[in-house]
Every structure is written in C-alpha cells, then in structure tokens.
C-alpha positions as CSV (number, residue, x, y, z in Angstrom):
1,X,-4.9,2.2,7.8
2,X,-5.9,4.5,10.7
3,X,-7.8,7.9,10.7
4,X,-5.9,10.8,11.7
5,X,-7.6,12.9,14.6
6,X,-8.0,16.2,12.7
7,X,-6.6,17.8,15.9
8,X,-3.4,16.7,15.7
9,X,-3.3,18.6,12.2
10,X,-1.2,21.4,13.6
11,X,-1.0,23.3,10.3
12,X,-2.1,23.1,6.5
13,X,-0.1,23.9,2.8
14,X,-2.1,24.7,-0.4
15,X,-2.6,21.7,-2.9
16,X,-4.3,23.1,-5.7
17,X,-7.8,24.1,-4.5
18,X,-7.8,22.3,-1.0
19,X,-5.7,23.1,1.6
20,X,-3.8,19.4,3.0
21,X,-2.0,18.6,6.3
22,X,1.6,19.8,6.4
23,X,2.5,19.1,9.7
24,X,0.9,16.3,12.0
25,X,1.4,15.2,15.8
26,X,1.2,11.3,15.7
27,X,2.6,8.6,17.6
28,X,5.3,7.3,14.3
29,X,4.1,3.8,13.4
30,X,8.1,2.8,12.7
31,X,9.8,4.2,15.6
32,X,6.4,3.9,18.0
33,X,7.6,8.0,19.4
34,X,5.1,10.6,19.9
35,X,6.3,13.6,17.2
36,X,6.2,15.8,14.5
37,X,5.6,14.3,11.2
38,X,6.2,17.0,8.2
39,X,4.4,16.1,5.1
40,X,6.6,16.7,1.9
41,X,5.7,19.2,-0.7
42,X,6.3,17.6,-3.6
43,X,5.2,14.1,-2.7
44,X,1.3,15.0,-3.0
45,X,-0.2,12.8,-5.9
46,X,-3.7,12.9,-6.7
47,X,-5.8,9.8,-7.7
48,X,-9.1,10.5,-9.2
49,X,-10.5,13.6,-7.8
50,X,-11.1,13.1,-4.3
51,X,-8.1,10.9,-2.8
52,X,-4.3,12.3,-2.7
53,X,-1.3,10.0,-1.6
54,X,1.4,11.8,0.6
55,X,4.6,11.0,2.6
56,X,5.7,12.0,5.7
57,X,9.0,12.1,7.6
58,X,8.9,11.2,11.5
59,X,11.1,14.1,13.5
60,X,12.4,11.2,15.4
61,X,13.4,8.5,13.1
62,X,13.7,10.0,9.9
63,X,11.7,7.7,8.2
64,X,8.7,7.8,5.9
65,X,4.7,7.1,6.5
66,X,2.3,6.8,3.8
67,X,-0.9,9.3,4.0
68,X,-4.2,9.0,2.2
69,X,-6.4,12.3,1.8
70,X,-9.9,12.0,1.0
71,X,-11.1,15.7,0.0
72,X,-14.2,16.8,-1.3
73,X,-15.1,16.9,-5.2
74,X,-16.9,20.2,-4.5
75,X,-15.1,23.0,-6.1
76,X,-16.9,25.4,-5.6
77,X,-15.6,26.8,-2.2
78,X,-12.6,27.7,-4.7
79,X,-9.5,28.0,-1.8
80,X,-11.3,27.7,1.3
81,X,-11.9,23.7,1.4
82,X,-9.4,22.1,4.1
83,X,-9.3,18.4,4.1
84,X,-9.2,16.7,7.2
85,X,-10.1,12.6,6.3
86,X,-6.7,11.8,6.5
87,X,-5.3,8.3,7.4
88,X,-2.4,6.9,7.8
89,X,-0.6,3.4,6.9
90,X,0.1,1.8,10.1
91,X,0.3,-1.8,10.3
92,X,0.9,-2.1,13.6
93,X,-1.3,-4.6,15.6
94,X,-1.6,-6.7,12.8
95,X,0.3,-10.1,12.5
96,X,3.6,-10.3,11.2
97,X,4.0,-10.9,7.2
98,X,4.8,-14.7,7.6
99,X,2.4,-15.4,10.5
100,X,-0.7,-13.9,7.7
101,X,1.4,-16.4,5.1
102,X,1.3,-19.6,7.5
103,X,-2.8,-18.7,8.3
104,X,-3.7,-18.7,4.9
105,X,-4.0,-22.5,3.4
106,X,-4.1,-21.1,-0.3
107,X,-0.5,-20.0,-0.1
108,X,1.5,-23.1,-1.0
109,X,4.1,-23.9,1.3
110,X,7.1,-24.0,-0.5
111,X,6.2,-20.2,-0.9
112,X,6.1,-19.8,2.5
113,X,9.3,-21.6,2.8
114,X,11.2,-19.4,0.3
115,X,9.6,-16.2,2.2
116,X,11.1,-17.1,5.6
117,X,14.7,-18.2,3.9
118,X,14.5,-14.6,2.3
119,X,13.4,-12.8,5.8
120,X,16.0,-14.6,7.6
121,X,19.1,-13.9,5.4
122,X,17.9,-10.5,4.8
123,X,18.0,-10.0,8.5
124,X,21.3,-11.3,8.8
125,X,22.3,-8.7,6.6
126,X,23.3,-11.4,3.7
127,X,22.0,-9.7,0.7
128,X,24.0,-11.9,-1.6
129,X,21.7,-14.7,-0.2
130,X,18.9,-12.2,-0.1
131,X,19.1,-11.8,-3.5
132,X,18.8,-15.7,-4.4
133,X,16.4,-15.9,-2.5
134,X,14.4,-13.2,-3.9
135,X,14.7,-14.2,-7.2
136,X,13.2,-18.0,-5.4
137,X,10.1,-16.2,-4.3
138,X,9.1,-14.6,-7.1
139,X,9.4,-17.9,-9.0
140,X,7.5,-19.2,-6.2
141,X,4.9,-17.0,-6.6
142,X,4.7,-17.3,-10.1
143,X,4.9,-20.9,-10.5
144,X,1.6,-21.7,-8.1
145,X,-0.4,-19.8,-10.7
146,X,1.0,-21.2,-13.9
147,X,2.4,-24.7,-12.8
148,X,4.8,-26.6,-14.6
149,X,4.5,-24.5,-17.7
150,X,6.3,-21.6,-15.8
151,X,9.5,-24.0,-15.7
152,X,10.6,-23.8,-18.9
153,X,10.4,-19.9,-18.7
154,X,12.7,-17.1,-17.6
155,X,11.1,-14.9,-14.5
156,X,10.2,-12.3,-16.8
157,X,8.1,-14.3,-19.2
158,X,6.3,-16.1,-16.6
159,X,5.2,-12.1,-15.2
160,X,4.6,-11.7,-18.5
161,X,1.9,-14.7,-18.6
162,X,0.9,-14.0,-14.8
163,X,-2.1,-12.2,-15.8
164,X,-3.5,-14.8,-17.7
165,X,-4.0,-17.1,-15.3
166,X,-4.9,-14.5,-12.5
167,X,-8.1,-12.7,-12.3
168,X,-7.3,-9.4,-10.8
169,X,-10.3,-7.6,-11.2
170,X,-12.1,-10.4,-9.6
171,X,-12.5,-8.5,-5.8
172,X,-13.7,-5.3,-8.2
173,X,-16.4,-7.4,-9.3
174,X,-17.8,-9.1,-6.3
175,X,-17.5,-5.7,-4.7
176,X,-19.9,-5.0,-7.7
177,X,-22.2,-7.7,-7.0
178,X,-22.5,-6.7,-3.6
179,X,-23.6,-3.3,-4.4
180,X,-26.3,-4.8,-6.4
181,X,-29.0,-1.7,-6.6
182,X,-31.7,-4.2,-5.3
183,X,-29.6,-5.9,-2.6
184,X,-29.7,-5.9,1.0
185,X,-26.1,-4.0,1.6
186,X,-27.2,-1.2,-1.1
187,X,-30.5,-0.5,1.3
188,X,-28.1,-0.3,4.8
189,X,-26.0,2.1,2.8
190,X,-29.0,4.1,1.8
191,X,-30.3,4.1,5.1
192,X,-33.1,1.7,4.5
193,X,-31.6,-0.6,6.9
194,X,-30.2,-0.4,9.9
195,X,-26.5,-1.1,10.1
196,X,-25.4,-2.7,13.6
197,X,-21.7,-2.8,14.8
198,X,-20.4,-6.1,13.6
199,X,-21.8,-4.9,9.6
200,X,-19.9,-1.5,10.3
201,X,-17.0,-3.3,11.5
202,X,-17.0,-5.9,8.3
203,X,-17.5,-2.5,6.3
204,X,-15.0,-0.4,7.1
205,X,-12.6,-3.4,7.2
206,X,-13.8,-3.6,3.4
207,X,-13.0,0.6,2.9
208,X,-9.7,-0.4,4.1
209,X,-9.4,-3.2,2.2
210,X,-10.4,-1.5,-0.8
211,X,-8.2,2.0,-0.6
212,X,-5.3,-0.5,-0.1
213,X,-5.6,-2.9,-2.9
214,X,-6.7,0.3,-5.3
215,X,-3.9,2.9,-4.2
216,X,-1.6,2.2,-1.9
217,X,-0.2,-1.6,-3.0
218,X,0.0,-0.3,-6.5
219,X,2.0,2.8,-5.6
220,X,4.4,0.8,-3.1
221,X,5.5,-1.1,-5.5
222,X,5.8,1.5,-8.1
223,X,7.9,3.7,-6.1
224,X,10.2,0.6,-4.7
225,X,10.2,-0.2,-7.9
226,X,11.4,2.9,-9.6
227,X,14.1,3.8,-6.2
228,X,15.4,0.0,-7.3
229,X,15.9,1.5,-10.8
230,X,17.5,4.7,-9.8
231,X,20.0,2.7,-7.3
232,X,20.9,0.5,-10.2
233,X,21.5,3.6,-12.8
234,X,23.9,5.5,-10.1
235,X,25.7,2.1,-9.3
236,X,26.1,1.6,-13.4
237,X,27.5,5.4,-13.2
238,X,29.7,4.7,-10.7
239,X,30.9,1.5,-12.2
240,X,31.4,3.4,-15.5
241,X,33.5,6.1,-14.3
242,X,35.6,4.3,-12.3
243,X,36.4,2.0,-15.1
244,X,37.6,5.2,-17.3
C-alpha cells in the first residue's frame, strides 16, 4: 500500500460527515499511465469508524484500484472534516506471486507446483485447465493443514474443517503481545523511546501489514467471491432461457 500525496486530490464528494477524494492524479498501478482516477460513489464502505474502502477507475485503462481512507473519529467538526490519509493498493515493486511462493520454505512444494500449472494455463487462456487446476490448489492448500485426513473429504468439508487446524487470530495476538503496556515498543510509541529508521521502517511495514490482512484480503475475496456468484446466476439465466 502507498500513501497518496494529498495534492494530487484534485476534488472531494460528501460521505456522510467527511468529505473523501473523488477524483485523484496518480500514476495507475495496472496500466503504469499518469491519469485521472474517479472514485466511485457507491463503492465507499466503511469499516469501524475511522477507515473507508473505495474503488477507483484509471481514465486510461479502465480498470479498478483499491483505496483505503483513514478519517478522523472526531465528529464534531460536523461537515467540514476532509480526509486526506488515503492510500492506495499498489503492488508494484514487490516480487511476483510465485517468486514470494518459492522464498518461503513453509509453503510445501507441491503447492507451489499446482500454483505455477494454474498461472501457466490461465495465461494461455485454457480456462478449462484453469479450472482443474484451481480446484488442485485449493486442495493443495487445504491438504498441508489437515493431512491425510483431508483425503477422504470433498473441498468443501475440508474448508469447512480448515479452521480447526489454523490459528487465524494468531498474528492478532502477537501483535497484542507486542503492545504489552510495559514493553519496550509500547514506550517508542509513547514517545518514551526514541524510534530510529530501521524500527520505523519494520513499523510501518507492520501498519501495512496489518490494514491488509484486516481489510483489504477479506474484502478481495469477498467481492471476487460474490462477482463469481453473480457470473454463475446470469450464465444459469441464460442457460435457462435458452433451453425454453
């Protein structure tokens, strides 16, 4: 994620009682052109109090960047409060899906292996293949967490048991026990400390981190996942009527 120079906020909509980018001049992560990217309307969704997700469209490419919005929780300025934390998700600069894959030795290989089949046939535009090979990975995935009890299962059951044999609030509470009231990170965030520039690096690596695993990871996959529901209902449609 990358902060957005509030100067390239060339003009603001109303969002309830803050007033949120509409229109921003930013070099588009997908098409790498320097232009116009219109924030939709309707796609501002609000997490908590003080963080709202948005899209935006590039004028170039046409296609769509996620936005996070931190805003204050102060109220009390009633209309007048304009937020300009805003970052965007741009993964450029970082390594390529499968090289972060290949560096990490906890991912078991023939997950790996099943990840680069799907990439490749995917990019050859086979999406029968795609499709087989999809279905591979998310076994993959599933069966390195539950082993050989995860063979006798259909994909859905073994998602079903996923979460019993992954601890997904475990990075919420380590963050916790580094933010132990009495330890040395809570005093450099109180300003009892100093911080120097390799702590500030690791920490706002962490922020990042954090706002990805927390908000934008769950809503990916929750909008793929409901577009991947809408496709299948108008295909079903389709399908239907034509059969009549």
């Amino acid at each position: 994620m990358k902060k957005i120079n509030p100067a390239t906020i060339t003009s603001y909509s109303q969002f309830g009682y803050v007033k949120v980018p509409k229109t921003i001049q930013y070099e588009c992560p997908k098409c790498l052109k320097m232009g116009s990217i219109e924030l939709k309307a309707n796609s501002y969704q609000s997490n908590h109090n003080e963080l709202l997700l948005s899209k935006g469209k590039c004028s170039n490419c046409h296609k769509t960047s996620e936005f996070v919005i931190a805003n204050s929780s102060d109220k009390s300025k009633g209309q007048n409060q304009t937020a300009t934390n805003v970052y965007i998700y741009d993964t450029r600069g970082e390594e390529h899906p499968l090289d972060q894959l290949k560096n990490n030795e906890n991912i078991p290989r023939d997950l790996i292996r099943a990840f680069h089949s799907a990439l490749n046939v995917y990019e050859s535009k086979d999406y029968s293949a795609t499709a087989v090979m999809s279905k591979r990975v998310l076994e993959s995935v599933a069966k390195s967490f539950i082993g050989e009890e995860s063979f006798n299962q259909s994909l859905t059951q073994q998602f079903e048991e996923l979460p019993k044999y992954v601890d997904f609030s475990k990075p919420m509470v380590s963050l916790s026990r580094l933010l132990n009231g009495n330890g040395e990170f809570n005093k450099i965030l109180d300003l009892e400390h100093e911080m120097d520039d390799e702590t500030a690096e690791l920490v706002i690596d962490m922020l990042e981190a954090l706002i990805e695993y927390l908000f934008i990871l769950p809503q990916r996959i929750e909008n793929a996942q409901k577009k991947i529901e809408q496709r299948i209902s108008k295909k079903n449609v389709v399908r239907d009527l034509q059969a009549k």
